[in-house]
C-alpha atoms as one frame of an Amber mdcrd trajectory, in Angstrom:
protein
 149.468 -14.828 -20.714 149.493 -11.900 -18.887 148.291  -8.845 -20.299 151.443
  -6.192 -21.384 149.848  -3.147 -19.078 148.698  -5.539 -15.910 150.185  -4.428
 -12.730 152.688  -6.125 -10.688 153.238  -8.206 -13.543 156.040  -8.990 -16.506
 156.830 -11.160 -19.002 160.028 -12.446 -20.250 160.224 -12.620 -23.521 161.455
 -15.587 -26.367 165.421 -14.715 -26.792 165.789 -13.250 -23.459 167.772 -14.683
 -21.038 168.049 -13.729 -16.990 170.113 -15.044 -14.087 169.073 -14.337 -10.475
 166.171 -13.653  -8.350 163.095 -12.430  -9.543 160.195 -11.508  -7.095 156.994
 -10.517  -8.861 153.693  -9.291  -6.864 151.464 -11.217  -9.591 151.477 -13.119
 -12.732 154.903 -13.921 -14.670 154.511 -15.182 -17.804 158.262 -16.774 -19.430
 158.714 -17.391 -22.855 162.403 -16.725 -22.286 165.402 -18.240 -20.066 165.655
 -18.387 -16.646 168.551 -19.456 -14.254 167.769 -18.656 -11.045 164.974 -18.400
  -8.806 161.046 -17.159  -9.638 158.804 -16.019  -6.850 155.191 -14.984  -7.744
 151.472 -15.335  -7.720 151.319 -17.376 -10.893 153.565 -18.353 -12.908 153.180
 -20.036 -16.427 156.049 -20.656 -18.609 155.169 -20.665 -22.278 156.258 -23.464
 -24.700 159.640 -21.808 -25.119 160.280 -21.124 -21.992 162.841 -22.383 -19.513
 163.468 -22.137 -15.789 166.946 -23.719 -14.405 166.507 -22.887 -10.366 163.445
 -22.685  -8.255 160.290 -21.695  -9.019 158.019 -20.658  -5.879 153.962 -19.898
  -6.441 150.582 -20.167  -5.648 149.772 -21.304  -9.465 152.037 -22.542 -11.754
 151.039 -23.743 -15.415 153.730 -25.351 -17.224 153.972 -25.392 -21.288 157.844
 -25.140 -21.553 160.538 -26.656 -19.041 161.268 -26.459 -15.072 164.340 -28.011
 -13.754 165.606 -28.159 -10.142 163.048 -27.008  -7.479 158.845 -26.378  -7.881
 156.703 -25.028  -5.189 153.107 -24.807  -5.744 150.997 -23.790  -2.631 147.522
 -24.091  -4.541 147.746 -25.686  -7.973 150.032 -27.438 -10.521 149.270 -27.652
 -14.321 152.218 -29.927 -16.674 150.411 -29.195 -20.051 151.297 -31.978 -23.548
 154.252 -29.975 -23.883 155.431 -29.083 -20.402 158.222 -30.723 -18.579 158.975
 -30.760 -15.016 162.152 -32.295 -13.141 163.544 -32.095  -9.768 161.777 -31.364
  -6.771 158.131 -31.114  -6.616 155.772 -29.526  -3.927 152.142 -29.265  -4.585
 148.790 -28.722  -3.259 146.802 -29.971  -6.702 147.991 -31.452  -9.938 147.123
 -31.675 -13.419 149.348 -33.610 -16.189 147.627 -33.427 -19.926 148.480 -36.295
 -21.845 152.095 -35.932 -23.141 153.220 -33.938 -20.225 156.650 -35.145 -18.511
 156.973 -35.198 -14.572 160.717 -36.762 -13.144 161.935 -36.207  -9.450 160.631
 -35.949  -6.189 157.132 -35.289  -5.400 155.229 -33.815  -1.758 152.006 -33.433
  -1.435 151.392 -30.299   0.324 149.549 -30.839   3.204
């Protein structure tokens, strides 16, 4: 996770819940709800986390849930508990053992 004082950075906490477009500089970590769409550096979405929309990065590690769209220009991590659907887009990929993956996949080339 992020660190709480890290620049360009924010995390969304468990119980909180945000529609629209969020555009971070760096890392955002979710532990929260999202419906919308999630541009960033990195993005990792905790165990409890939940993104409805489309998620745009460089690195994205996945312990919670991702539904609709996933771009990941450098590297893609679906952890044992992490669960992916839609649309896929990915330079690298890692699935632990457990970890769910349904849709459409590209292989960024």
């Amino acid at each position: 996770m992020a660190e709480a004082n890290q620049q360009g950075s924010i995390h969304i906490g468990e119980g909180v819940s945000v529609t629209g477009s969020l555009v971070v500089p760096d890392i955002i970590s979710i532990s929260g709800r999202v419906e919308g769409s999630v541009t960033a550096r990195q993005v990792i979405v905790e165990a409890t986390g939940n993104v409805q929309g489309k998620v745009q990065a460089e690195l994205v590690d996945v312990k919670g849930t991702i539904s609709e769209y996933l771009a990941a220009s450098k590297s893609l991590i679906i952890r044992s508990t992490g669960d992916v659907k839609g649309t896929v887009h990915y330079s690298e990929i890692e699935i632990e053992k457990g970890g769910q993956l349904q849709g459409d996949l590209y292989l960024n080339t």
